[in-house]
C-alpha positions in Angstrom: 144.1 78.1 222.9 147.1 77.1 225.4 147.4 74.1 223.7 147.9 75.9 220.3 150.3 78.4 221.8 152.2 75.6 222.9 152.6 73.5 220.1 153.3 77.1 218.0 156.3 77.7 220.6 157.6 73.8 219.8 157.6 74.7 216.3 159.5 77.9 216.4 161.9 76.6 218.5 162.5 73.2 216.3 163.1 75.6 213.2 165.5 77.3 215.0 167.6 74.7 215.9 167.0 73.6 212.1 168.8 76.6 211.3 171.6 75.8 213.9 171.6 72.3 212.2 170.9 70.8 215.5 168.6 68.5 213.4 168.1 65.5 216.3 166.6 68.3 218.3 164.8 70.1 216.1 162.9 66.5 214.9 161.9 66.0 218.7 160.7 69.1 219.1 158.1 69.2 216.1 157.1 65.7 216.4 156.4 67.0 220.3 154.5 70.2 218.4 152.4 67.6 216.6 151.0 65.4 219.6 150.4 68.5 221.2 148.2 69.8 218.5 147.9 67.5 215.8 145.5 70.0 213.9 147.6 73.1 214.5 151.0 72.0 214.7 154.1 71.6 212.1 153.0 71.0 208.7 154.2 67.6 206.9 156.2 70.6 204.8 158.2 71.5 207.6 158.6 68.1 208.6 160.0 67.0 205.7 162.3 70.1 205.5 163.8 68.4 208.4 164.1 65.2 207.1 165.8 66.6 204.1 168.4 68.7 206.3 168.8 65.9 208.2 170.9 64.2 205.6 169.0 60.9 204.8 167.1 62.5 201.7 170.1 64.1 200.1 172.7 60.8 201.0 170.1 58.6 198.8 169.8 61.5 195.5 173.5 61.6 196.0 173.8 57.6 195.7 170.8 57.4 192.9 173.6 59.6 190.9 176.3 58.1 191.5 174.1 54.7 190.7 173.3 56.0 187.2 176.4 57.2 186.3 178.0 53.6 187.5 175.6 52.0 185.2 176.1 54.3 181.9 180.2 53.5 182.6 179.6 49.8 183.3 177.5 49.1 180.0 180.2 51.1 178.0 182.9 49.4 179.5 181.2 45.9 178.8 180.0 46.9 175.2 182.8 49.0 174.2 185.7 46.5 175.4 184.4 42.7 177.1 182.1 41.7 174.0 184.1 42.7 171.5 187.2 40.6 173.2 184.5 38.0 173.9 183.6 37.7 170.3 187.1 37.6 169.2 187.9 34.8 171.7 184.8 33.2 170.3 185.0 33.8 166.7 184.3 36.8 166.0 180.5 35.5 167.0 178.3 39.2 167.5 175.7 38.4 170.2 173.7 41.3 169.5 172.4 39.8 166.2 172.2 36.4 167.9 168.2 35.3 167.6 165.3 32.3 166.6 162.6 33.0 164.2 159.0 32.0 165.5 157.7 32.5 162.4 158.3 31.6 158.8 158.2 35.4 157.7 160.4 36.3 159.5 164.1 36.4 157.2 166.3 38.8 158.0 170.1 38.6 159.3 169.6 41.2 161.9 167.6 41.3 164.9 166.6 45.0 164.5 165.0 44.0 160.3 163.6 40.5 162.3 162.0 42.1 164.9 160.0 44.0 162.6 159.1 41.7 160.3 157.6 39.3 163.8 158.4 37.7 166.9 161.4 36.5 167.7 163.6 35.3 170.4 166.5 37.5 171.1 169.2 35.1 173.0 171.9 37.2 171.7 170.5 40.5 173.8 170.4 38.2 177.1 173.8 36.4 177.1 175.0 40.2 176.7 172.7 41.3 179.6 174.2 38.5 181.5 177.4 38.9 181.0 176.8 42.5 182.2 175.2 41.4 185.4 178.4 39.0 186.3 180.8 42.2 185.7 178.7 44.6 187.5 177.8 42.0 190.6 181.9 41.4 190.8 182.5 45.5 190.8 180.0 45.8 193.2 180.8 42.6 195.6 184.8 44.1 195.1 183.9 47.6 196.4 181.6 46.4 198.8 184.6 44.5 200.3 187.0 47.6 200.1 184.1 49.2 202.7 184.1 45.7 205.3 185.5 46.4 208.9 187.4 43.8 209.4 186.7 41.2 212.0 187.9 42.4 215.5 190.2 40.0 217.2 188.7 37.8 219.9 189.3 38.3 223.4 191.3 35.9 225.8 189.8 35.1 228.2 189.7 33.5 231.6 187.3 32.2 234.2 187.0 33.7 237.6 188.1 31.3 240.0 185.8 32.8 242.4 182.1 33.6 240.4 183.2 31.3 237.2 182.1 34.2 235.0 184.3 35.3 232.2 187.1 38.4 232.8 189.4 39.7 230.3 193.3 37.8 230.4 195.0 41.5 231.3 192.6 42.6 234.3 193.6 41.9 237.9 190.3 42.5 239.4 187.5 40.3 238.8 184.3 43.1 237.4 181.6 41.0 238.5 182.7 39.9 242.0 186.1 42.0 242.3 187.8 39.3 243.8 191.8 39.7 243.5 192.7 37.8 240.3 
């Protein structure tokens, strides 16, 4: 009965300090509820409440958004302007009705008429696919370089005459032996 009591206390105090969006605290204390009383204390509800508060759940829907969007932009920006210039450049070759017949039945122009009448093999639909994986994996790499730290400088260093360990050029005191420098 104690034991119950208790955990019931760690959960009412880890919601409150959900509610004061001390999140951190309010994880301990429920996870504490819970090896109190496994049977009796927080719910995996509640728990995941505070995961959800606690930013990780909402930072990921936020990027899985921002993902799709990126994607729907990116494949109009490739089929809307780079094929079109990279069929002029080439041309005026359309990749999307680029394919090989595996059967003799098949004899349509275009790959939607050839697919129907059997199996083909649609090269056309790939070198497009991979041209829109080179142009999204350059946008990506490009952001993902706008977000780099850059490298810190590296220290100067000397060598303590007296302990031979490494100290900093601009101290005067040695921090391992704090011999007089």
């Amino acid at each position: 009965m104690l034991r119950r009591a208790l955990a019931i206390a760690y959960c009412n105090r880890g919601f409150a300090l959900t509610e004061k969006l001390e999140l951190d605290k309010a994880l301990a204390d429920l996870e504490q509820a819970i090896k109190i009383d496994p049977k009796y204390g927080c719910s995996f509800s509640n728990r995941g409440r505070v995961f959800a508060l606690k930013g990780n759940l909402i930072d990921m829907a936020v990027a899985f958004v921002m993902g799709a969007a990126f994607v729907k932009l990116s494949t109009a920006f490739i089929e809307d302007l780079i094929m079109p210039l990279v069929g002029k450049i080439s041309g005026g070759i359309d990749f999307t009705n680029k394919f090989v017949p595996l059967s003799d039945a098949v004899t349509a122009t275009n790959l939607a008429d050839a697919k129907k009448q059997g199996a083909v093999i649609a090269y056309g639909d790939f070198i497009t696919i991979g041209i829109n994986f080179v142009i999204i994996a350059f946008v990506v790499w490009r952001i993902s370089k706008l977000f780099e730290k850059p490298a810190a400088p590296p220290l100067s260093v000397r060598t303590c005459q007296f302990c031979k360990m490494a100290v900093d050029d601009a101290a005067t005191r040695c921090p391992h032996c704090t011999s007089q420098l």
